[in-house]
mmCIF file as gemmi writes it, N, C-alpha and C atoms, coordinates in Angstrom:
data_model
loop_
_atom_site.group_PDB
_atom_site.id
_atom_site.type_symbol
_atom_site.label_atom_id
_atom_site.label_alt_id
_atom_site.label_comp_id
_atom_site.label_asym_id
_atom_site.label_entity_id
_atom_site.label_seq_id
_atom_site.pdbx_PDB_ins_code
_atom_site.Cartn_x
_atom_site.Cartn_y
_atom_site.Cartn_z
_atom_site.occupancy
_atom_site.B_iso_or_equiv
_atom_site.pdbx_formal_charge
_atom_site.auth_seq_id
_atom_site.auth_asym_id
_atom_site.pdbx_PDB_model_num
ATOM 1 N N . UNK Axp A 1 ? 86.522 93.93 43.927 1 0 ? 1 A 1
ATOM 2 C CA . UNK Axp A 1 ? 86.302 93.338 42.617 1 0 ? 1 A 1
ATOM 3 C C . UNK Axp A 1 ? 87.502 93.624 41.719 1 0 ? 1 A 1
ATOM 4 N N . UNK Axp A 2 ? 87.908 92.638 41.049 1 0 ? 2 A 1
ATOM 5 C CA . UNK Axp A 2 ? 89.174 92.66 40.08 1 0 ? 2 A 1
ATOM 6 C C . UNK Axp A 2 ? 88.746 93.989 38.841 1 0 ? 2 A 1
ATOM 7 N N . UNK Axp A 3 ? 90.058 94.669 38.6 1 0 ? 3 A 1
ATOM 8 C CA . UNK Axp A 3 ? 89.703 95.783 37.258 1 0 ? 3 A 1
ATOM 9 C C . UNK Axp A 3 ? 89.738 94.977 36.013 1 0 ? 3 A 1
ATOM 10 N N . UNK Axp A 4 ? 89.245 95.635 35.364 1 0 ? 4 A 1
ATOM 11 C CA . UNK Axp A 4 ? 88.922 94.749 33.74 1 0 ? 4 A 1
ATOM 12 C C . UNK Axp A 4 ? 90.041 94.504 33.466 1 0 ? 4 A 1
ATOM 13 N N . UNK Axp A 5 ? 90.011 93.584 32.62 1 0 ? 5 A 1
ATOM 14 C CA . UNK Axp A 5 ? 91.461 92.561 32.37 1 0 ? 5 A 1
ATOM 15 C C . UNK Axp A 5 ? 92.07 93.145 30.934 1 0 ? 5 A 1
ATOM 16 N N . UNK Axp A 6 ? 93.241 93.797 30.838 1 0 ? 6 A 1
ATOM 17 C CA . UNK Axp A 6 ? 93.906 94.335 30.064 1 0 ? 6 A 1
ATOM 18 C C . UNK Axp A 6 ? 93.909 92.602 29.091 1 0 ? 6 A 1
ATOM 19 N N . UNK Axp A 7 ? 94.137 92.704 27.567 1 0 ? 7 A 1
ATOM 20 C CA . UNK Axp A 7 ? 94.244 91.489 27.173 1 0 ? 7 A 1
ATOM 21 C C . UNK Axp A 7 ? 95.462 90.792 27.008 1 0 ? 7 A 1
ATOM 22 N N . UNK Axp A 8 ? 96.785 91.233 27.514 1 0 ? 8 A 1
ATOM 23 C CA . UNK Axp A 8 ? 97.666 90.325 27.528 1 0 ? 8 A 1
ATOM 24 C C . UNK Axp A 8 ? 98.018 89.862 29.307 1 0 ? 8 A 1
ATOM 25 N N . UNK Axp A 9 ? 97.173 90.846 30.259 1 0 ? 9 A 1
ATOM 26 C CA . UNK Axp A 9 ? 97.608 90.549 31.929 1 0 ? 9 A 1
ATOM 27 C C . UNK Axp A 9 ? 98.034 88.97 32.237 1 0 ? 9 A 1
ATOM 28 N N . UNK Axp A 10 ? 97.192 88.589 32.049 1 0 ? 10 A 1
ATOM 29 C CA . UNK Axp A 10 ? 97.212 87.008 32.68 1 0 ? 10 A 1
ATOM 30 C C . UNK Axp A 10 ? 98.213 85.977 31.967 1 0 ? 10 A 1
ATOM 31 N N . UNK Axp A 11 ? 98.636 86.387 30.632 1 0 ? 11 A 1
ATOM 32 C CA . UNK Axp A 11 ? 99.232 85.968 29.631 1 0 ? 11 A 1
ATOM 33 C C . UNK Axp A 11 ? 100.865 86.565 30.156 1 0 ? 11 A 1
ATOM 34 N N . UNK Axp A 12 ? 101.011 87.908 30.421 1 0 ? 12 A 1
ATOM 35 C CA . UNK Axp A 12 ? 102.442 88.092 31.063 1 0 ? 12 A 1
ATOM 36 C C . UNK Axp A 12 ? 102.003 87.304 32.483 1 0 ? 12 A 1
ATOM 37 N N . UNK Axp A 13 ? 101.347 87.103 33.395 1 0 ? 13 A 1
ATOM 38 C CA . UNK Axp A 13 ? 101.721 86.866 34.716 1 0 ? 13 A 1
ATOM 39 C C . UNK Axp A 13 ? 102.378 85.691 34.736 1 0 ? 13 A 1
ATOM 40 N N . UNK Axp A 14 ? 101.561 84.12 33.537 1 0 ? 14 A 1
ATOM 41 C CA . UNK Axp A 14 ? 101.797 83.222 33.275 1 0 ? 14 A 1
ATOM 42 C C . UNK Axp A 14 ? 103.244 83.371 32.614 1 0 ? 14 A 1
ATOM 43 N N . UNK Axp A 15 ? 103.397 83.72 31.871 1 0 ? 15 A 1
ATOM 44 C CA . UNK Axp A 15 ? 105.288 83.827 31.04 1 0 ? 15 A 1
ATOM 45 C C . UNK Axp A 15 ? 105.834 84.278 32.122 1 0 ? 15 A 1
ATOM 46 N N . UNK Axp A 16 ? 106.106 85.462 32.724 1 0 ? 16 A 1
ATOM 47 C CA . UNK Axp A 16 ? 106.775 86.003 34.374 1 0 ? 16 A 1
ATOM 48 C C . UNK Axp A 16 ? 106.943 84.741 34.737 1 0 ? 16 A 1
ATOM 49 N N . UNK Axp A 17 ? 105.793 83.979 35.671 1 0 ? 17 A 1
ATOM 50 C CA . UNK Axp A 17 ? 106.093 82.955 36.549 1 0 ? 17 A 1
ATOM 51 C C . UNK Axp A 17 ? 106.854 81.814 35.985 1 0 ? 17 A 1
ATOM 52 N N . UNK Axp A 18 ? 106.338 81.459 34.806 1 0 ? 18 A 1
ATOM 53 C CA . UNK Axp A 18 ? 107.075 80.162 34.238 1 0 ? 18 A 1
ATOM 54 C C . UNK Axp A 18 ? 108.354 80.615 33.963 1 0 ? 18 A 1
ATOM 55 N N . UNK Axp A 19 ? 109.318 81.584 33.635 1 0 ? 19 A 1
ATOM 56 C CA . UNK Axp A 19 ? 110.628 81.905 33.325 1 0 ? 19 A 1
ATOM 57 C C . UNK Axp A 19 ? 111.244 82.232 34.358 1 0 ? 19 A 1
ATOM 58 N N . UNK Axp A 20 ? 110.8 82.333 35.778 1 0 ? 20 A 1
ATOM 59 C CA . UNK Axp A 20 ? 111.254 82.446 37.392 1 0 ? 20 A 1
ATOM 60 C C . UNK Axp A 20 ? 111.589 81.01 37.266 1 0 ? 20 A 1
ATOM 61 N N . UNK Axp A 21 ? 110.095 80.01 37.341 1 0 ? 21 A 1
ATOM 62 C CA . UNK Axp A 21 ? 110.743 78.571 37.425 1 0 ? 21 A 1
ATOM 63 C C . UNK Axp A 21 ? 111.326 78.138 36.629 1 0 ? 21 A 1
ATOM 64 N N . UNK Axp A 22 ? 111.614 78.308 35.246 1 0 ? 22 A 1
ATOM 65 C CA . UNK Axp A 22 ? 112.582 78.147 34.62 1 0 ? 22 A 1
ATOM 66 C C . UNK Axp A 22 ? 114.039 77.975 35.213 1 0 ? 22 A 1
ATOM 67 N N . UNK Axp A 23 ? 114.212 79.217 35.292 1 0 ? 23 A 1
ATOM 68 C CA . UNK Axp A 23 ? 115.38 79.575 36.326 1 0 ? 23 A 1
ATOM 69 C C . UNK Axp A 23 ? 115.593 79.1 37.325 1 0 ? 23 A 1
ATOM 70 N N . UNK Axp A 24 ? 115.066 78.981 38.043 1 0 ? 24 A 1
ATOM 71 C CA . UNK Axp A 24 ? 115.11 78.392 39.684 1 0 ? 24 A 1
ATOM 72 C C . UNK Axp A 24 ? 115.157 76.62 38.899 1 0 ? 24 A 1
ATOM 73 N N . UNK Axp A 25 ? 114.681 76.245 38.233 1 0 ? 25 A 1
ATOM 74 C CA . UNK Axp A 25 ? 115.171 74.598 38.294 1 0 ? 25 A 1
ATOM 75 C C . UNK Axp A 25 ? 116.761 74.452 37.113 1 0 ? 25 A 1
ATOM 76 N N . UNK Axp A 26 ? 117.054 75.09 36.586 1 0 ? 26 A 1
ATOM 77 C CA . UNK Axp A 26 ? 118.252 75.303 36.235 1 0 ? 26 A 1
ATOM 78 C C . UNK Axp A 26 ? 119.362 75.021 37.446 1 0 ? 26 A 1
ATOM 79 N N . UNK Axp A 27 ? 118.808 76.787 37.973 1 0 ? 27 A 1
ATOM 80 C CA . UNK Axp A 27 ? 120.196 76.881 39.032 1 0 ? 27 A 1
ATOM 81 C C . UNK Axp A 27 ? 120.163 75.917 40.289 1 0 ? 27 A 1
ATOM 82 N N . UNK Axp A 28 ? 118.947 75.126 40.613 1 0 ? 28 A 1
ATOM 83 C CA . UNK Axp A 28 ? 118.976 73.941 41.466 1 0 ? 28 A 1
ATOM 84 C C . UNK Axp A 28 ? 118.817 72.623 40.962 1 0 ? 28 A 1
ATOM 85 N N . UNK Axp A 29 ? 118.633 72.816 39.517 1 0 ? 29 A 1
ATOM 86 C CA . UNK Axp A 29 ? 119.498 71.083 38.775 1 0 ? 29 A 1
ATOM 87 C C . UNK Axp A 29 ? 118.285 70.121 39.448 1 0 ? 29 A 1
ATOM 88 N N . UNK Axp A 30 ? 116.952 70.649 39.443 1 0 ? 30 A 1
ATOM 89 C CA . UNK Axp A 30 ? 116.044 70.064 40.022 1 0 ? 30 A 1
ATOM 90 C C . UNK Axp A 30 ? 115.102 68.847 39.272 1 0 ? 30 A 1
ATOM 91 N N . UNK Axp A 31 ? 114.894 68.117 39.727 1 0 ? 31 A 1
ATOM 92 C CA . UNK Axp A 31 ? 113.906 67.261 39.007 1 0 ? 31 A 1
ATOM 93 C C . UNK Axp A 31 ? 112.886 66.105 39.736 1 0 ? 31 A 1
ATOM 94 N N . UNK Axp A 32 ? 112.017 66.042 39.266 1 0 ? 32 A 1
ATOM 95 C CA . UNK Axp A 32 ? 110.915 65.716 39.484 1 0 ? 32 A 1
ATOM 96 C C . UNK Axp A 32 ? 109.822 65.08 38.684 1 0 ? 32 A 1
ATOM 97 N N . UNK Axp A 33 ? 108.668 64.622 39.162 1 0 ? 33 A 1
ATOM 98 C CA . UNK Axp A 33 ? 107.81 63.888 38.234 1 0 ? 33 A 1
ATOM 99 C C . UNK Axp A 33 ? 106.858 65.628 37.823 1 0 ? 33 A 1
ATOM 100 N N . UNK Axp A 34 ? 105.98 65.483 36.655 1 0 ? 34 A 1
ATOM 101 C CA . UNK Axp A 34 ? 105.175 66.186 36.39 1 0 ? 34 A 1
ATOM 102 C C . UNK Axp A 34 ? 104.039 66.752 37.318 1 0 ? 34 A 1
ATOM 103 N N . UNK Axp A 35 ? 104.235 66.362 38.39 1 0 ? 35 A 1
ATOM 104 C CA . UNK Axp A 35 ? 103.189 66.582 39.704 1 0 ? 35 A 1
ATOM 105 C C . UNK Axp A 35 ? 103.174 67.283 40.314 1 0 ? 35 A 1
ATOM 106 N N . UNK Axp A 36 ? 104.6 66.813 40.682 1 0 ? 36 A 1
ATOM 107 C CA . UNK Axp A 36 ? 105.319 67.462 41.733 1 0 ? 36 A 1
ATOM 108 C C . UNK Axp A 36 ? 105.838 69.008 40.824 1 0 ? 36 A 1
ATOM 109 N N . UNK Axp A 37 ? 106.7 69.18 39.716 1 0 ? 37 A 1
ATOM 110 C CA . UNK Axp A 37 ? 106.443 70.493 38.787 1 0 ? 37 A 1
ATOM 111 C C . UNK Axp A 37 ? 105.191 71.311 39.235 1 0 ? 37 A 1
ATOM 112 N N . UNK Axp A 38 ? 104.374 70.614 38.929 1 0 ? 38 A 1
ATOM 113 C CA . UNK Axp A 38 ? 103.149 71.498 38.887 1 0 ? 38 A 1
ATOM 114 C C . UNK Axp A 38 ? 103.104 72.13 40.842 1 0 ? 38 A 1
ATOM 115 N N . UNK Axp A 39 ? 103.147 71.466 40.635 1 0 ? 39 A 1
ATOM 116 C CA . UNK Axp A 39 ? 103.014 71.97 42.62 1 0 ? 39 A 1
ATOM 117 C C . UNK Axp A 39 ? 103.814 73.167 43.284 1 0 ? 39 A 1
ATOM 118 N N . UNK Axp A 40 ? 105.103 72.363 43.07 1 0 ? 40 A 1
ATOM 119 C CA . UNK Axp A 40 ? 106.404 73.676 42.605 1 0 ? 40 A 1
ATOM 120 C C . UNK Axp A 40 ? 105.606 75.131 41.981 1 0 ? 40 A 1
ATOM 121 N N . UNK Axp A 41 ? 105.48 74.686 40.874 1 0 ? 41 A 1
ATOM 122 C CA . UNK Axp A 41 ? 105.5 76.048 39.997 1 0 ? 41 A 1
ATOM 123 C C . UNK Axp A 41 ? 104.123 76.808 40.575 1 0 ? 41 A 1
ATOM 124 N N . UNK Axp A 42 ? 103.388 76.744 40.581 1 0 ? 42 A 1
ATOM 125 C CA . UNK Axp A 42 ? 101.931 76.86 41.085 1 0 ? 42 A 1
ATOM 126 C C . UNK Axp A 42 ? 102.023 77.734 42.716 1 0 ? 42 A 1
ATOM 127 N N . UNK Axp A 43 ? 102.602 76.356 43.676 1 0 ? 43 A 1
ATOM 128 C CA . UNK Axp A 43 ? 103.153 77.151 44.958 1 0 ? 43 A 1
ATOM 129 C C . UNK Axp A 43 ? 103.973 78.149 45.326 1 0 ? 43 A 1
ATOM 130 N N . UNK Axp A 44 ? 105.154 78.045 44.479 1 0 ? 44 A 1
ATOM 131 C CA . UNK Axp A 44 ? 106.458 78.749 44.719 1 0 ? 44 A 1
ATOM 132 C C . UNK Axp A 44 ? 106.372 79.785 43.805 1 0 ? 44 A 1
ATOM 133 N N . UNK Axp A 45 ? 106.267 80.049 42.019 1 0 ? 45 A 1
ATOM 134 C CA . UNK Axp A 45 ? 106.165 80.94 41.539 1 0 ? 45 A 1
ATOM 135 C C . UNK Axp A 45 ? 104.904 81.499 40.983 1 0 ? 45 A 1
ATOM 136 N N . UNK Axp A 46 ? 103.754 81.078 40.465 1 0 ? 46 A 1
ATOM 137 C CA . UNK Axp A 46 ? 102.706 81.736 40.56 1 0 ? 46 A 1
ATOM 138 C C . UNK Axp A 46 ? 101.893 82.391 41.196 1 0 ? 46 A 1
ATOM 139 N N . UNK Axp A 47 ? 102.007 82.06 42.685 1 0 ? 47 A 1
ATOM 140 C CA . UNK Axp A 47 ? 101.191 82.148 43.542 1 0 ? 47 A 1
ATOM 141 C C . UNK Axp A 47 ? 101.458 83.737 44.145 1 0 ? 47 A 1
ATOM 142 N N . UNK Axp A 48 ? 103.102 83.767 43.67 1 0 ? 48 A 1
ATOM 143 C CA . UNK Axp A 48 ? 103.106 85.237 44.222 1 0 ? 48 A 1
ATOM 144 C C . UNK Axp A 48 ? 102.906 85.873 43.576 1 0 ? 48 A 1
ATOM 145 N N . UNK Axp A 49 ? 102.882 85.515 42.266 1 0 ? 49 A 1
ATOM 146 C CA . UNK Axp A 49 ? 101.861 87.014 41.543 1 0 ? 49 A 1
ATOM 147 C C . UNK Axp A 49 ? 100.32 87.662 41.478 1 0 ? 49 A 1
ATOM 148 N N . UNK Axp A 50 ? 99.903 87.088 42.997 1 0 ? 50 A 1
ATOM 149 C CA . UNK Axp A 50 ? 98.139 87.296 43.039 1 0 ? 50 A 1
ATOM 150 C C . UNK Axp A 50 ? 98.652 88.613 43.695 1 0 ? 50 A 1
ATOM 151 N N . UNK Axp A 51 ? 98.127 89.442 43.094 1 0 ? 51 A 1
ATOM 152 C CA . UNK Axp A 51 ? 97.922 90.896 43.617 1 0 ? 51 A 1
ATOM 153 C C . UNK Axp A 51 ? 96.462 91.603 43.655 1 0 ? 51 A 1
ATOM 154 N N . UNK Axp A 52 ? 96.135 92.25 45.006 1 0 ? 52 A 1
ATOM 155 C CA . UNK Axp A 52 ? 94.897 93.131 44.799 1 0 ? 52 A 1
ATOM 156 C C . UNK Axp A 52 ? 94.292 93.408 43.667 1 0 ? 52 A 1
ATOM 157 N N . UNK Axp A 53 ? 93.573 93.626 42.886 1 0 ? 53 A 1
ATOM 158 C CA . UNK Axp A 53 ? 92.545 94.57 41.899 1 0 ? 53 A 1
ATOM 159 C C . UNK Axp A 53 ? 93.47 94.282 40.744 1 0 ? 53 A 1
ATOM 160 N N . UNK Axp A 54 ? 94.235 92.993 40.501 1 0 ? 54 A 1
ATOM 161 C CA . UNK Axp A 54 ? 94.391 92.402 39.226 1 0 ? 54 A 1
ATOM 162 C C . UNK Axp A 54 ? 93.555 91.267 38.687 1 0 ? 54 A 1
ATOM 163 N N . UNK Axp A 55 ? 93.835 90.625 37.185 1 0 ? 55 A 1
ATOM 164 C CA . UNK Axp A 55 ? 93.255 89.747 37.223 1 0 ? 55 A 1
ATOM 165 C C . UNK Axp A 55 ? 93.554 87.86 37.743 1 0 ? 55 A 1
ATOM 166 N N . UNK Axp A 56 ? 94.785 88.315 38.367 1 0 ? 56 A 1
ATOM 167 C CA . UNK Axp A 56 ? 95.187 87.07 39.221 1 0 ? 56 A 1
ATOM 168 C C . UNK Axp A 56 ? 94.786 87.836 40.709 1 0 ? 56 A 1
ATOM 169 N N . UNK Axp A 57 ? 93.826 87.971 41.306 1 0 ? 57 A 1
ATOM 170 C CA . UNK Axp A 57 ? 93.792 89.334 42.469 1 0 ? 57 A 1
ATOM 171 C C . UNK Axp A 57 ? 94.057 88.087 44.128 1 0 ? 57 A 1
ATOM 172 N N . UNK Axp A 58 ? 94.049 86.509 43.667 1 0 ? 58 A 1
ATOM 173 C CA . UNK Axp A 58 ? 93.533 85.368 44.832 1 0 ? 58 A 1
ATOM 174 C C . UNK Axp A 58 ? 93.936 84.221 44.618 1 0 ? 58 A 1
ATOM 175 N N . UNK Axp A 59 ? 95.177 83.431 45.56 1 0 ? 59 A 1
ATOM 176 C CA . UNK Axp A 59 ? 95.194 82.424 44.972 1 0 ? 59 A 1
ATOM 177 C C . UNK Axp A 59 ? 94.362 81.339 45.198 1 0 ? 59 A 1
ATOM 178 N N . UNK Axp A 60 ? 93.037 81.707 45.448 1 0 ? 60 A 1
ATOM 179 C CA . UNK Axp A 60 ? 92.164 80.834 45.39 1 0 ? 60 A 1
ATOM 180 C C . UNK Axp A 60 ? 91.47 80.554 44.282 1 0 ? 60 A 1
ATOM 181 N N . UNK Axp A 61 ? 92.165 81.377 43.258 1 0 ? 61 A 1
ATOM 182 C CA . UNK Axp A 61 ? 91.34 81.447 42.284 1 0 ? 61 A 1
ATOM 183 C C . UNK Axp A 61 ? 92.395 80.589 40.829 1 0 ? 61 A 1
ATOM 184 N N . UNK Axp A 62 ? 93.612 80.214 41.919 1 0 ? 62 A 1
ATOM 185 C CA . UNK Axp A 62 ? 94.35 78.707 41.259 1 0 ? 62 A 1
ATOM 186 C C . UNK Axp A 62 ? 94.003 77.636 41.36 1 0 ? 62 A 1
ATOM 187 N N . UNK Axp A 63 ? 93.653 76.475 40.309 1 0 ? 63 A 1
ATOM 188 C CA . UNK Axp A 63 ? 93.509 75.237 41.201 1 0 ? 63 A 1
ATOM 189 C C . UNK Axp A 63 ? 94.514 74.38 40.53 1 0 ? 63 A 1
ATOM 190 N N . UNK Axp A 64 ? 94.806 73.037 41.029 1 0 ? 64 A 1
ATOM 191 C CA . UNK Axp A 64 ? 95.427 71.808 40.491 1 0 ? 64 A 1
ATOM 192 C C . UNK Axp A 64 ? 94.459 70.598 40.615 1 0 ? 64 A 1
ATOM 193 N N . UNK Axp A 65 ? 94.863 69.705 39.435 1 0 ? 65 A 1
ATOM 194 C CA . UNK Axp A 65 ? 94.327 69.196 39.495 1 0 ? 65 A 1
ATOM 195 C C . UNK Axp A 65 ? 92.555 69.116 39.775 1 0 ? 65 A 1
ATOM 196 N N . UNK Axp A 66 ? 91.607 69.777 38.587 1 0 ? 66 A 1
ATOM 197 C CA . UNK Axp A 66 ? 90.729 70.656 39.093 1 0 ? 66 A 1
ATOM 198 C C . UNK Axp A 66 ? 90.079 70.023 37.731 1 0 ? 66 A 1
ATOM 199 N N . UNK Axp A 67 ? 88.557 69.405 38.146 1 0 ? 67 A 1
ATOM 200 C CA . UNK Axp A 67 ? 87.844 69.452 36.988 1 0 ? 67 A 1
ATOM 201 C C . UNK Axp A 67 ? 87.214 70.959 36.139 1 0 ? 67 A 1
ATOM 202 N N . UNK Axp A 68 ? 87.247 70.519 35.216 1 0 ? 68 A 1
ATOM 203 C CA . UNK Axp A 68 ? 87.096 71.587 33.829 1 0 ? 68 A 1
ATOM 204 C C . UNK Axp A 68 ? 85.855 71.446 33.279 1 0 ? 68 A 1
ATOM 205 N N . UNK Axp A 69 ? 84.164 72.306 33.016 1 0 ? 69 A 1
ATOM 206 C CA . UNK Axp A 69 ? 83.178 71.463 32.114 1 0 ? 69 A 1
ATOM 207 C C . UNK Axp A 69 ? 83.676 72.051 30.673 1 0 ? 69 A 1
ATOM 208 N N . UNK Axp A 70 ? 83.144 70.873 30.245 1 0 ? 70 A 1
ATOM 209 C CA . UNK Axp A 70 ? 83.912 71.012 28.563 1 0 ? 70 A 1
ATOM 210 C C . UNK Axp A 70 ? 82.507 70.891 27.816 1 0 ? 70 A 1
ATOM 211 N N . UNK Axp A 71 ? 81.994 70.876 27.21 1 0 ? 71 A 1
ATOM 212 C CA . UNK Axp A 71 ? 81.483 71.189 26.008 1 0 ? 71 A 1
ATOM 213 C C . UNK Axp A 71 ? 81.222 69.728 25.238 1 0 ? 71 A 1
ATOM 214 N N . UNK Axp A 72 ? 79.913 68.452 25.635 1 0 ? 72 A 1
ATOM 215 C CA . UNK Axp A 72 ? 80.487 67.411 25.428 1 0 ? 72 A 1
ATOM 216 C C . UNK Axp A 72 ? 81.071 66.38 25.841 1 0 ? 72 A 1
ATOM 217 N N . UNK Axp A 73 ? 81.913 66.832 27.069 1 0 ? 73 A 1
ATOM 218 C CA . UNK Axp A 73 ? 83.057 66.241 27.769 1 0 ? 73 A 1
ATOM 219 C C . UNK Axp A 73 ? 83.007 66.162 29.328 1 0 ? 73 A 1
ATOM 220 N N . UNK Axp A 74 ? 82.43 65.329 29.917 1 0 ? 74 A 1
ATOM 221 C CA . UNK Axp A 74 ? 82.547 65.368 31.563 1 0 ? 74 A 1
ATOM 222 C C . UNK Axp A 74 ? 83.488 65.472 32.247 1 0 ? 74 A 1
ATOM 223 N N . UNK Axp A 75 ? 84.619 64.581 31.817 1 0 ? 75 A 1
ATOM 224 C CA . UNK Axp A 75 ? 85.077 64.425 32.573 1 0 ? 75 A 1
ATOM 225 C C . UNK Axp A 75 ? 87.236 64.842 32.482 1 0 ? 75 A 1
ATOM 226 N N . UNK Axp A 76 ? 87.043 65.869 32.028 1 0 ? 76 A 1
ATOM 227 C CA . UNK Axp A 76 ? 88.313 66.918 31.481 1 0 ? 76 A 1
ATOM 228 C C . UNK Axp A 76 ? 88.756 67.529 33.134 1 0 ? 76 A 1
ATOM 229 N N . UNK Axp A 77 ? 90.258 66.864 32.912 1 0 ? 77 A 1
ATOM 230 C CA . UNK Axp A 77 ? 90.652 67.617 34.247 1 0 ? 77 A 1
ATOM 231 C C . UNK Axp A 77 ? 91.95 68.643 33.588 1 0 ? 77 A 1
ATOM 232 N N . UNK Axp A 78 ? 92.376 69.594 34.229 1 0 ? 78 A 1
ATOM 233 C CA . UNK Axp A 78 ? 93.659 70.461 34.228 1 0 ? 78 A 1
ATOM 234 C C . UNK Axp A 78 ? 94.309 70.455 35.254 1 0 ? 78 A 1
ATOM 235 N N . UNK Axp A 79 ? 95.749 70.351 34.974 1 0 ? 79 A 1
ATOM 236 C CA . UNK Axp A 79 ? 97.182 70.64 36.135 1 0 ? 79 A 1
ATOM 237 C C . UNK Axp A 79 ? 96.674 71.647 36.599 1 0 ? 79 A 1
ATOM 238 N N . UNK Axp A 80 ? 96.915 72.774 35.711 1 0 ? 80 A 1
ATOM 239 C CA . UNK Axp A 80 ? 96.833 74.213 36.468 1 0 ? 80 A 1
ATOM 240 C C . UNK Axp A 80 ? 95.869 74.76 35.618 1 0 ? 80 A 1
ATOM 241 N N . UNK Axp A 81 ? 94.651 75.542 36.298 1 0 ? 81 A 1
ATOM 242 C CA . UNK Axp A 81 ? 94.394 76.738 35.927 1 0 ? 81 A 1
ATOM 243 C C . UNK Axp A 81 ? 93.813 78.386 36.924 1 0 ? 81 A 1
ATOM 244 N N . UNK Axp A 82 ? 93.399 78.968 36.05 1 0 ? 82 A 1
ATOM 245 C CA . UNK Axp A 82 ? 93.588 80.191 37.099 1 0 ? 82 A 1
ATOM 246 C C . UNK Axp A 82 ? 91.967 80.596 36.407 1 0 ? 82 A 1
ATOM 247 N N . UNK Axp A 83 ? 91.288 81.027 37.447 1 0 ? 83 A 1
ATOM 248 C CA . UNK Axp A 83 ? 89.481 81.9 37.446 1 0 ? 83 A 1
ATOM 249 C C . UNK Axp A 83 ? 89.555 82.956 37.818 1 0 ? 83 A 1
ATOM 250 N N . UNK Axp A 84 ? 87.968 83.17 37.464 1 0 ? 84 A 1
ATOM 251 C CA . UNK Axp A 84 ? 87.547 84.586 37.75 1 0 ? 84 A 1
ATOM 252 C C . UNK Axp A 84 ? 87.187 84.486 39.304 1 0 ? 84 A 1
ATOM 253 N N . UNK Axp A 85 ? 86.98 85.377 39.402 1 0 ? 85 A 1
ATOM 254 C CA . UNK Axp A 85 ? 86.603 84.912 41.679 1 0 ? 85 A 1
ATOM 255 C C . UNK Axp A 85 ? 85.167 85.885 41.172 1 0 ? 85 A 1
């Protein structure tokens, strides 16, 4: 079971990963549609920050392209987000 979630954890894992891909599409002058980004970033740099008994502890617990219930709202999807397992 994941340890209680310090309140900025998930908030650095997310800034960490996005400023890796930052970097990495700089120094490879990369480009792409918004999809394909997400896929990238998600596969290549988020994914390695799932560690044991954190609150990213699985990357199953990433999805894309992933319905959301909203409040009101059926039918709300997200690129990326990250759960509780």
């Amino acid at each position: 079971m994941a340890q209680q979630r310090k309140p900025d954890e998930l908030d650095s894992i997310i800034q960490s990963s996005l400023l890796e891909f930052a970097e990495w599409i700089d120094h490879h002058a990369w480009f792409g549609r918004e999809k394909e980004a997400v896929s990238l970033y998600v596969l290549g740099f988020l994914q390695k920050h799932c560690r044991p008994r954190t609150i990213l502890s699985d990357a199953t617990q990433i999805g894309i392209e992933v319905a959301v219930p909203q409040i009101g709202d059926s039918g709300t999807r997200r690129r990326c987000m990250s759960t509780k397992t």
